[in-house]
BAFI-3210 file (N, C-alpha, C; in Angstrom, 3 decimals, decimal comma, padded with zeros to 6 digits):
// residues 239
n [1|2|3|4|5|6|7|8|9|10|11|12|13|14|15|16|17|18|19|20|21|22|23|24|25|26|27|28|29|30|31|32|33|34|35|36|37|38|39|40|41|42|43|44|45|46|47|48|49|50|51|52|53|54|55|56|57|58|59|60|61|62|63|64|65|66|67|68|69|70|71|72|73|74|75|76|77|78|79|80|81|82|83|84|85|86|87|88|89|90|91|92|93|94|95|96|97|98|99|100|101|102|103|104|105|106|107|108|109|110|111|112|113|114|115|116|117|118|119|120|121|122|123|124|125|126|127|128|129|130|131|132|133|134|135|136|137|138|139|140|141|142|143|144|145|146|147|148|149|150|151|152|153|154|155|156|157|158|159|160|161|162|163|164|165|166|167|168|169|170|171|172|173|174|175|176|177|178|179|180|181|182|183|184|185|186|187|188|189|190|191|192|193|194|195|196|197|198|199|200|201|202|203|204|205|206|207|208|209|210|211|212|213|214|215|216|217|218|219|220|221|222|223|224|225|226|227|228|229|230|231|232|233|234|235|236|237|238|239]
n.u [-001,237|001,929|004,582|007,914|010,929|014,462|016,542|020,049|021,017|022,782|023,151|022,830|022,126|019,789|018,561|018,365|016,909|014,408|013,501|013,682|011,500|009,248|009,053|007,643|005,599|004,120|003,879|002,010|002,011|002,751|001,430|000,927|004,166|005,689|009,258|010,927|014,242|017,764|020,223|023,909|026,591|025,060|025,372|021,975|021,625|018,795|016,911|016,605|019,008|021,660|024,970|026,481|025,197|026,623|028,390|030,331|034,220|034,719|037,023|036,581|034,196|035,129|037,223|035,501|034,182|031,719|028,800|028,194|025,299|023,973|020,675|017,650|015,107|012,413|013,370|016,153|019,341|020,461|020,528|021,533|021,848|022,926|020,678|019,079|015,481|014,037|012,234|010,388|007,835|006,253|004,655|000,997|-000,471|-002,179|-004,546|-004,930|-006,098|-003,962|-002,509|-000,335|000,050|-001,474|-000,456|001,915|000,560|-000,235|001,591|002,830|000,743|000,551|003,110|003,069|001,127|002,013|004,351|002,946|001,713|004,561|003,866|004,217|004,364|003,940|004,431|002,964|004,463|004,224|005,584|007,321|008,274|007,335|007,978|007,854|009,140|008,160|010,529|011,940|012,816|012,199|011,322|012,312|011,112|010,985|010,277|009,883|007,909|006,794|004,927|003,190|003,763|005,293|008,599|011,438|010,722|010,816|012,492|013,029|014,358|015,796|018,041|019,766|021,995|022,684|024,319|025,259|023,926|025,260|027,519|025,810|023,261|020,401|018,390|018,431|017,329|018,182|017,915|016,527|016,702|017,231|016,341|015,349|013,540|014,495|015,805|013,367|012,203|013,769|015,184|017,011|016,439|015,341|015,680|014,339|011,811|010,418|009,651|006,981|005,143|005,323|004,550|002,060|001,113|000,920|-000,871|-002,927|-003,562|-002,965|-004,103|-004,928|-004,104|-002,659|-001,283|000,764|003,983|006,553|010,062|011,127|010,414|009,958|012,124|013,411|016,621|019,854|020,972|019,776|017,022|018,351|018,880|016,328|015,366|016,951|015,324|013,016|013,768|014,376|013,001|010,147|006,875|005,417|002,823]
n.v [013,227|013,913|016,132|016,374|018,522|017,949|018,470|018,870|015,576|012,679|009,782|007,302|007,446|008,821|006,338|004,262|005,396|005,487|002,898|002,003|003,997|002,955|000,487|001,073|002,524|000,036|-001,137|000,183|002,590|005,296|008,142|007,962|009,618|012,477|012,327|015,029|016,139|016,977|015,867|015,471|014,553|012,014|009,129|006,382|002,809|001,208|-001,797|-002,784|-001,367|-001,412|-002,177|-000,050|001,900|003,916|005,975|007,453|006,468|004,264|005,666|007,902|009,051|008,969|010,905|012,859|012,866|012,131|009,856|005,760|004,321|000,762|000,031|-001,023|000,129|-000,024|000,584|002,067|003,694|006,780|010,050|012,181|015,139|018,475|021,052|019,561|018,447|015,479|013,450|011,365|009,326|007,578|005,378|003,630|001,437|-000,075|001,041|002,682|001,073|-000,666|-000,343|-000,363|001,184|003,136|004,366|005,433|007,013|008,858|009,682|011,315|012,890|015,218|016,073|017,296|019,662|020,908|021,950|023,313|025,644|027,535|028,012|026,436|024,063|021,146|017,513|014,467|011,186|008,819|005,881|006,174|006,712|009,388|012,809|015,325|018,058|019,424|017,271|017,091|015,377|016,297|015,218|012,198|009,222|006,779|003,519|000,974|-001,225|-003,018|-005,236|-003,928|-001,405|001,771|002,943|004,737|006,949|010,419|012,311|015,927|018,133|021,015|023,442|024,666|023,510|020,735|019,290|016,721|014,732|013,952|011,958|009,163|007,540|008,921|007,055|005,095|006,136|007,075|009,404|011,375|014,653|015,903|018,183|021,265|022,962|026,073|025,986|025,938|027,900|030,261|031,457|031,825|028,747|028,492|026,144|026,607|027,646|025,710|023,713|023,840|024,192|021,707|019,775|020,914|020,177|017,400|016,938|017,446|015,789|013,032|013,652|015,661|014,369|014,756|012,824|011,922|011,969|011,418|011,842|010,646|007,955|004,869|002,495|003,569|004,615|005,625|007,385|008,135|008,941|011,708|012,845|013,262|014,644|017,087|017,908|018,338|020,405|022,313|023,394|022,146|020,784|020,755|020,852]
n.w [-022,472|-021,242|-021,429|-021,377|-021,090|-021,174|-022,218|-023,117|-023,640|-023,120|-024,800|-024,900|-021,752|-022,296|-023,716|-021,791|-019,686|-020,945|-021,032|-018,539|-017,683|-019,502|-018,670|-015,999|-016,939|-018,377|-016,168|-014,737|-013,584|-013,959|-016,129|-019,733|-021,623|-022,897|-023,549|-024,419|-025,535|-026,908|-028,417|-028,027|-030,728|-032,465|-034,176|-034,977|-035,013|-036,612|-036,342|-038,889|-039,909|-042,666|-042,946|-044,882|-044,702|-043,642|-043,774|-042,942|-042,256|-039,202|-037,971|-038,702|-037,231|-034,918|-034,148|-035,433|-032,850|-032,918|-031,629|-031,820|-031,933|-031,801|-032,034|-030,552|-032,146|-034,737|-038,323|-040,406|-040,437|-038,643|-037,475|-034,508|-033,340|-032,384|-032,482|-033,106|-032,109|-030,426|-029,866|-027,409|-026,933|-024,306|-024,248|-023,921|-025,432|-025,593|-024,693|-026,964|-029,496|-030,048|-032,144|-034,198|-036,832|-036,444|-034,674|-035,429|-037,471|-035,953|-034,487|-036,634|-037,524|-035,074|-035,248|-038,121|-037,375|-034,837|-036,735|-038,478|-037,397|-037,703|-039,998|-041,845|-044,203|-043,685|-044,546|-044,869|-046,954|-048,630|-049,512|-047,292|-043,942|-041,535|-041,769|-044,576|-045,960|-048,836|-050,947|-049,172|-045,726|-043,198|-040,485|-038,863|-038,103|-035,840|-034,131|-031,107|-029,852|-027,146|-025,968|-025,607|-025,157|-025,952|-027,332|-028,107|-031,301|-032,128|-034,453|-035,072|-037,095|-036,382|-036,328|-038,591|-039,804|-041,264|-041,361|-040,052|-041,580|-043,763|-042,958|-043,219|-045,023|-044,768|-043,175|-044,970|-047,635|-050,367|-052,325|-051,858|-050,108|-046,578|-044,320|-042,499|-039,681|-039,541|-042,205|-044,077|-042,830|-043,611|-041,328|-038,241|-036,024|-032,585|-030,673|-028,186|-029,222|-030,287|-028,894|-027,321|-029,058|-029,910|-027,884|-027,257|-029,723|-029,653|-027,131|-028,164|-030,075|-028,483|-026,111|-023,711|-020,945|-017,492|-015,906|-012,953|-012,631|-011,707|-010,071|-008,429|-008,132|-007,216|-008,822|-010,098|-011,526|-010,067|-011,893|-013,939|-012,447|-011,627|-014,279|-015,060|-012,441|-013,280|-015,840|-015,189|-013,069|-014,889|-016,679|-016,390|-016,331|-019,991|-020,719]
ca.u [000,209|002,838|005,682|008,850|012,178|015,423|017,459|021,207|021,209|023,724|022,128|022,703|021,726|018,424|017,907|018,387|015,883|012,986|013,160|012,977|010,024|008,275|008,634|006,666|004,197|003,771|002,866|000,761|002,609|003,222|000,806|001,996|004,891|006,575|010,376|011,837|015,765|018,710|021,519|025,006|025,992|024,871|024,141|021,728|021,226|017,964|016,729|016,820|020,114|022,784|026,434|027,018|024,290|027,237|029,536|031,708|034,780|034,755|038,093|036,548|033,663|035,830|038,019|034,551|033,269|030,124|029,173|027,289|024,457|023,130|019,450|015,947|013,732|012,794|014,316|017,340|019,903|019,609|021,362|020,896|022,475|022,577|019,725|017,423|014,609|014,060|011,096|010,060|006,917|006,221|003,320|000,649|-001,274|-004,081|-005,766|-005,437|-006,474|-003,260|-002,216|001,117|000,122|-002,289|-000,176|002,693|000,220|-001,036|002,823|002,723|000,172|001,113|004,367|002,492|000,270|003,302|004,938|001,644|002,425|005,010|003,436|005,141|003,302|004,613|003,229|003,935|004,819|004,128|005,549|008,239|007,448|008,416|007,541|008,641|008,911|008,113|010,773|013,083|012,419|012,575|011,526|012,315|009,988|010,989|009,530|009,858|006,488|007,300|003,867|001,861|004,497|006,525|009,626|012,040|010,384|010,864|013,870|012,885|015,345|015,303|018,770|020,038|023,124|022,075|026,020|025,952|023,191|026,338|027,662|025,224|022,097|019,450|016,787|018,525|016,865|019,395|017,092|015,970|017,810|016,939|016,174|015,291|012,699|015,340|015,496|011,954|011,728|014,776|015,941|017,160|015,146|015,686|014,812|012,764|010,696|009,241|009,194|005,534|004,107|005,266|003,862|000,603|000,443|000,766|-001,730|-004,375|-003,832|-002,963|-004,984|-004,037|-004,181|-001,568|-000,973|001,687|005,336|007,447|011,748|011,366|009,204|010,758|012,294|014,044|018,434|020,071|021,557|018,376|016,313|019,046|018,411|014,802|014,841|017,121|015,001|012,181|013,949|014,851|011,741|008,968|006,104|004,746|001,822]
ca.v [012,940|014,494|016,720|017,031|018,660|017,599|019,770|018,194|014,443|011,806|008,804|006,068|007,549|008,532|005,175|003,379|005,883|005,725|001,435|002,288|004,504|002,091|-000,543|001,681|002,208|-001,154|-001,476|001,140|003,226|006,028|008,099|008,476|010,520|012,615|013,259|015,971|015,897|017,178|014,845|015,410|013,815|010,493|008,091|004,884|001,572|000,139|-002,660|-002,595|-000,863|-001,820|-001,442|000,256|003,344|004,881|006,199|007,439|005,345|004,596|006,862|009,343|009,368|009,018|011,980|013,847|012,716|010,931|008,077|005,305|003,308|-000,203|-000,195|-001,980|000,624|-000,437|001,580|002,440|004,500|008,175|011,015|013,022|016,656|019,555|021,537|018,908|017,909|014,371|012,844|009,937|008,978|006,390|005,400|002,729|001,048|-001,050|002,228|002,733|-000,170|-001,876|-000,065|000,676|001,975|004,373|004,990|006,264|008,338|009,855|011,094|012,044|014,130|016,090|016,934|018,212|020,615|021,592|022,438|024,231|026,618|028,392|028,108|025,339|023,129|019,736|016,852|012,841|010,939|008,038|005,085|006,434|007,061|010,863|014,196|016,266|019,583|019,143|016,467|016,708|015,045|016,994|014,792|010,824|008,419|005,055|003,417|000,073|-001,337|-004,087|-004,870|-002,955|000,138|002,358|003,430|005,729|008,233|010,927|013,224|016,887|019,144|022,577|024,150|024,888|022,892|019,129|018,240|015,428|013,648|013,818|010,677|008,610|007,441|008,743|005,865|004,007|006,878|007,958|010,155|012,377|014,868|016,531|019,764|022,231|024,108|027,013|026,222|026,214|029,786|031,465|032,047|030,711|028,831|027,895|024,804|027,174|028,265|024,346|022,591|024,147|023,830|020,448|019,284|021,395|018,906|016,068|016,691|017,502|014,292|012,104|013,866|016,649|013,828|015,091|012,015|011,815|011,593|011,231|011,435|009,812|007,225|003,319|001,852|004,544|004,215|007,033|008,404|008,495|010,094|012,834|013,358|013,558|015,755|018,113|018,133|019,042|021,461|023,275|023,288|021,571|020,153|021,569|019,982]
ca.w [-022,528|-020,527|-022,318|-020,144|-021,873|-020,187|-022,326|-023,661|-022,894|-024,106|-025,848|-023,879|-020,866|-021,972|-023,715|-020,502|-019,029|-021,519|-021,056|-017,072|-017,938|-020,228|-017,327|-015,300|-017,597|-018,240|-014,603|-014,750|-012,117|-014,560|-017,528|-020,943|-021,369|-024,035|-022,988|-025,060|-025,431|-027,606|-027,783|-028,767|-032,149|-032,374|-034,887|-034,538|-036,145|-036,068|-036,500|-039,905|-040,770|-043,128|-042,714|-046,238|-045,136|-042,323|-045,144|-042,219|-041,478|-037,813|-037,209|-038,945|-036,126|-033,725|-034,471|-035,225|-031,856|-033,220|-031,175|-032,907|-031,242|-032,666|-030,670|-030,736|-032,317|-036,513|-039,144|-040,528|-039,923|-038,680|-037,259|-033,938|-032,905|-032,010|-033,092|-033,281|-031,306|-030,146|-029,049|-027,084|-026,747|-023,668|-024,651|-023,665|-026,964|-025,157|-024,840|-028,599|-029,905|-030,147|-033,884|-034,386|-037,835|-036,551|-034,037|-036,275|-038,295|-034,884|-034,247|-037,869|-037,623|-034,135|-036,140|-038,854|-036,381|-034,490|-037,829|-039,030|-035,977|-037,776|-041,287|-042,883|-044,948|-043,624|-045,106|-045,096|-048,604|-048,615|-048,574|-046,655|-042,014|-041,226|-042,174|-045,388|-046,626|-050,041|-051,212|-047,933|-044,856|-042,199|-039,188|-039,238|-037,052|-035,641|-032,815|-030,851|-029,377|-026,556|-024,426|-026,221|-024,507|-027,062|-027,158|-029,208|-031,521|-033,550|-034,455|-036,084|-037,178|-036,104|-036,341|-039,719|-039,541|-041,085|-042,607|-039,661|-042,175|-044,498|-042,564|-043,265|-045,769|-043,886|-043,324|-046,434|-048,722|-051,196|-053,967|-051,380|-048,887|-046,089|-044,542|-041,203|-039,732|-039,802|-043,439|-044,296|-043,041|-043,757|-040,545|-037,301|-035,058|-031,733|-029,824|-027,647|-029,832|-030,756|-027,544|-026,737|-030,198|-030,040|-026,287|-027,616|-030,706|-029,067|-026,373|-029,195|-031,206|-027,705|-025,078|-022,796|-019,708|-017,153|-015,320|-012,087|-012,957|-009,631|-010,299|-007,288|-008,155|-006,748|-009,993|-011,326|-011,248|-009,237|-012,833|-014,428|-012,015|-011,822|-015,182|-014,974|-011,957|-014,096|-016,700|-014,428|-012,243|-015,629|-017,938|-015,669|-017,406|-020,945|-020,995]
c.u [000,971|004,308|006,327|009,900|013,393|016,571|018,880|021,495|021,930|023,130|022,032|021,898|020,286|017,508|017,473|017,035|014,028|012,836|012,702|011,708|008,877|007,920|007,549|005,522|003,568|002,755|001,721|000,924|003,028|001,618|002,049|002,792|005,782|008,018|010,640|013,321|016,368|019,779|022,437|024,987|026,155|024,399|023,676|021,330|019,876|018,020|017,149|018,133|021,368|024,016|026,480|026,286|025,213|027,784|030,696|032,665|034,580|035,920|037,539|035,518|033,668|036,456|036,995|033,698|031,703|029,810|027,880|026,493|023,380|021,812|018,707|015,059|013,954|013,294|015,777|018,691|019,414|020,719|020,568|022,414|021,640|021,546|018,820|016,324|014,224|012,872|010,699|008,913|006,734|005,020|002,307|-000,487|-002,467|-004,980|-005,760|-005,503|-005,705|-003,051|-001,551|001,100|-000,415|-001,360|000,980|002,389|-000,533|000,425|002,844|002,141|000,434|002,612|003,910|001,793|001,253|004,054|004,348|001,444|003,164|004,913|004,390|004,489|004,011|003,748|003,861|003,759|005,160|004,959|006,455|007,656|007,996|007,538|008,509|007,971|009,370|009,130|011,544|012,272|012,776|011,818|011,754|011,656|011,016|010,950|009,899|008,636|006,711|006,039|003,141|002,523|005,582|007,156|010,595|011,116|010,740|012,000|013,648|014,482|014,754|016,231|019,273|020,879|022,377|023,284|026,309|025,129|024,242|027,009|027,181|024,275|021,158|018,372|017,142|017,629|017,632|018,690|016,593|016,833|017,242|016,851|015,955|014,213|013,197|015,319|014,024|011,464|012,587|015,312|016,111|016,220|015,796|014,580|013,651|011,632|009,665|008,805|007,505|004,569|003,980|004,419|002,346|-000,105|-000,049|-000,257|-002,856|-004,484|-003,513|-003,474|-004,180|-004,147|-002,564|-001,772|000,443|002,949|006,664|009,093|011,462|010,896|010,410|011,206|013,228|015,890|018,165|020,510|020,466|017,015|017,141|018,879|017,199|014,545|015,782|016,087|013,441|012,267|014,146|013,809|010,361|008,026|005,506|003,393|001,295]
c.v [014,108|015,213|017,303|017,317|018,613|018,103|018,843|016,829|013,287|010,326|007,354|006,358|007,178|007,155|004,111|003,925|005,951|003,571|001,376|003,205|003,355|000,821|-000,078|002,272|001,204|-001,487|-000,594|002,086|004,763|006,176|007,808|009,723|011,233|013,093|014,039|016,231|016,424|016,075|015,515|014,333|012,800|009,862|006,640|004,177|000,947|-000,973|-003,492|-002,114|-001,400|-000,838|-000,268|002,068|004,214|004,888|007,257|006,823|005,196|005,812|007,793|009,842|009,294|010,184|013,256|014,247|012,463|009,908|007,259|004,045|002,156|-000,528|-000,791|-001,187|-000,693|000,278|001,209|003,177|006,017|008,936|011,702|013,904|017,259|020,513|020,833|018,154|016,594|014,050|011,698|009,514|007,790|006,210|003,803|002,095|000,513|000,159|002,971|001,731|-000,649|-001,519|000,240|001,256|003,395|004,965|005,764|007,206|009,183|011,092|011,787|013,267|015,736|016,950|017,895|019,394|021,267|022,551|024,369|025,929|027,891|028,234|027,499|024,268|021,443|018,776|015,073|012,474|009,520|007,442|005,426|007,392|008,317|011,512|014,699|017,317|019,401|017,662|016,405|016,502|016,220|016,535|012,879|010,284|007,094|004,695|001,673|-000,064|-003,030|-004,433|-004,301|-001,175|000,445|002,800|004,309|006,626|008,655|011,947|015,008|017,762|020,358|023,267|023,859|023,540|021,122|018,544|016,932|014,593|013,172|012,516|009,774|008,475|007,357|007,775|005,260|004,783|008,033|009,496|011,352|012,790|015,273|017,788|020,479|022,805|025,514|027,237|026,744|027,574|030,546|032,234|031,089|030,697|027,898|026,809|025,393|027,411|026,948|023,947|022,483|024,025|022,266|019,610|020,339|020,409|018,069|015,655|016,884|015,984|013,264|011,984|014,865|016,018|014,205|014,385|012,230|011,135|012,187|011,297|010,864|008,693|005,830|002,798|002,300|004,358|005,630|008,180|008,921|009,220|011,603|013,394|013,971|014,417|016,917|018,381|019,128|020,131|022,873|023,906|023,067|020,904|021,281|021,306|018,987]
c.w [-021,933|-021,069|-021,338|-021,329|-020,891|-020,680|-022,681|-022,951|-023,780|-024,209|-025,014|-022,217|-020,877|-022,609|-022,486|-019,301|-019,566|-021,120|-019,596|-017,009|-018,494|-019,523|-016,341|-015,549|-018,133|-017,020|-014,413|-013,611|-012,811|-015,796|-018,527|-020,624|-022,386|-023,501|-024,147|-025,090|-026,775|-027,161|-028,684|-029,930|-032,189|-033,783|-034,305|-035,645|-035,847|-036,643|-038,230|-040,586|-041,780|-043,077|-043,671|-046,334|-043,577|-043,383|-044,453|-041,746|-039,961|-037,096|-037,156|-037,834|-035,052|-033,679|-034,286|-033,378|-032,341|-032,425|-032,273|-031,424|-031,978|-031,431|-031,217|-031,402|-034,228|-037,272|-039,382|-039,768|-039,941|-037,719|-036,011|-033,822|-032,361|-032,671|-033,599|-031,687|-031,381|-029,077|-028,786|-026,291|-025,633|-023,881|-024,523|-024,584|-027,124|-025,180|-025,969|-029,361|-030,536|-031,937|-033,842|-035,446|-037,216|-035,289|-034,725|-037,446|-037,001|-034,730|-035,189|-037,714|-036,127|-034,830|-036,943|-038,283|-035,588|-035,617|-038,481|-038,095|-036,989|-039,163|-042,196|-043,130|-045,343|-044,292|-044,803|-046,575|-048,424|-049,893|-047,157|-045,107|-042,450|-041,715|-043,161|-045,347|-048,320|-050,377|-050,793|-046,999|-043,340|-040,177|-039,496|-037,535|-037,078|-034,153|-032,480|-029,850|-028,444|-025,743|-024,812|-025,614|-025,914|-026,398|-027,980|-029,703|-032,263|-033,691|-035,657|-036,169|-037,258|-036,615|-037,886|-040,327|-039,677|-041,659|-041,234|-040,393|-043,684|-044,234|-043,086|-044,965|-045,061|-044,385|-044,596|-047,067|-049,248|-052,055|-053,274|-050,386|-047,275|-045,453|-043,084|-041,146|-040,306|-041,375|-044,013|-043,705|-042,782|-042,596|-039,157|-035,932|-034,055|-030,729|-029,099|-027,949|-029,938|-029,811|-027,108|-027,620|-029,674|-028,892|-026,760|-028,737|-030,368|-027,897|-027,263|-029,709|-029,775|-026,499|-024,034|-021,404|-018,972|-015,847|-014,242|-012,634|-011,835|-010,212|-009,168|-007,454|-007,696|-008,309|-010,911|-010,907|-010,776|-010,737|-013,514|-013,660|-011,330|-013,006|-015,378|-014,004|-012,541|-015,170|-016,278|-013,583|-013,761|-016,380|-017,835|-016,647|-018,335|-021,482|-020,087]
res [x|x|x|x|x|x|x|x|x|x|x|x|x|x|x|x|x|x|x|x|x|x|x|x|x|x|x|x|x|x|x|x|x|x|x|x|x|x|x|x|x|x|x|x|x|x|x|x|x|x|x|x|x|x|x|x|x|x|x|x|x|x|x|x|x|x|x|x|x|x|x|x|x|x|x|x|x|x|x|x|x|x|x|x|x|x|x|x|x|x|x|x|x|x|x|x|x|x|x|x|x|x|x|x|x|x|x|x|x|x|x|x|x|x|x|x|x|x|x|x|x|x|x|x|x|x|x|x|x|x|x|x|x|x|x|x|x|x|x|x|x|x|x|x|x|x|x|x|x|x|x|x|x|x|x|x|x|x|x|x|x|x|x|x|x|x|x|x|x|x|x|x|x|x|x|x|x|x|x|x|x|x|x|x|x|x|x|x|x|x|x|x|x|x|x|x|x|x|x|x|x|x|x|x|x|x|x|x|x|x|x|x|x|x|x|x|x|x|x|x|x|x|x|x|x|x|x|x|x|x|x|x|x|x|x|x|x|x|x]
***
């Protein structure tokens, strides 16, 4: 798997760019691919969400500058920013035998091993997808699987700063809060620091294959492979 970081990208864009990816791995014109991204502050609805778990009026996330996005992955609701890391797996399933369970305890565990990096004793807790630190979550999973191709992903928090999960009921789970790498070791941690654990995880648990990934490639919109060759002119591949 392929770990690109494209560095501050606004939510719609790169949704529109991971569905033009996942077309092209469909075809088979593309490997797997992990993008890496920060987005400004966004919340989304999946599939799953109820109204009653945004407990921001709309003014008020208008005023805040929040935008809100109702998309295709499953899940609830959930929160992205600044200081978190965002991952999106393109990923092709026939060559894992077609498990979306095992495939959401494969990201699981790359989180956890990434985590394990800077000695934090992540864990999952079942029943509930994601990663905690003890009895806060500190990454949320949700994925859409079209074709046997994924899409969306996973959202860790890095930067201290989690009052945009204040908005919301993350993932419709009231009883529990959440939390930060930054937290979990008392000091601040910057995006830089994860990106390489993380693209090191993920090639352990999904294979360090470093398959051809073209911004040029035929298929791609002109906005979206501007993105993608920023992301590559800035960061290149990590993996």
């Amino acid at each position: 798997m392929r770990a690109v970081w494209l560095g501050r990208v606004e939510y719609g864009a790169c949704w529109q760019l991971q569905r033009e990816l996942a077309a092209l791995r469909g075809a088979g014109r593309i490997g797997d691919v992990l993008l890496l991204v920060e987005h400004p502050a966004t919340i989304t609805l999946g599939r799953g969400a109820r109204p009653e778990h945004v407990l921001a009026s709309s003014d008020r996330l208008v005023r805040l500058g929040v935008a809100v996005h109702a998309i295709d992955r499953g899940g609830d609701v959930t929160y992205h920013g600044p200081g978190q890391i965002v991952g999106y797996p393109i990923t092709d399933l026939t060559n894992r035998g077609r498990d979306l369970h095992a495939f959401l305890r494969q990201i699981e565990e790359a989180l956890i091993l990434a985590l394990c990096d800077f000695g934090v004793a992540a864990r999952r807790f079942a029943p509930h997808t994601g990663i905690w630190v003890g009895d806060r979550k500190i990454a949320a999973i949700g994925i859409k699987v079209s074709r046997w191709i994924s899409t969306h992903g996973f959202a860790l928090n890095v930067g201290a700063d989690v009052s945009g999960f204040d908005l919301i009921v993350p993932c419709g789970i009231r009883e529990y809060g959440v939390c930060s790498l930054s937290a979990a070791l008392g000091r601040s941690v910057a995006l830089s620091e994860v990106l390489q654990p993380i693209a090191s995880a993920f090639g352990r648990v999904f294979g360090a294959e470093r398959p051809p990934l073209n911004p040029g490639e035929e298929g791609l919109c002109e906005n979206s492979r501007k993105i993608l060759e920023k992301g590559l002119d800035v960061a290149g591949t990590l993996c």
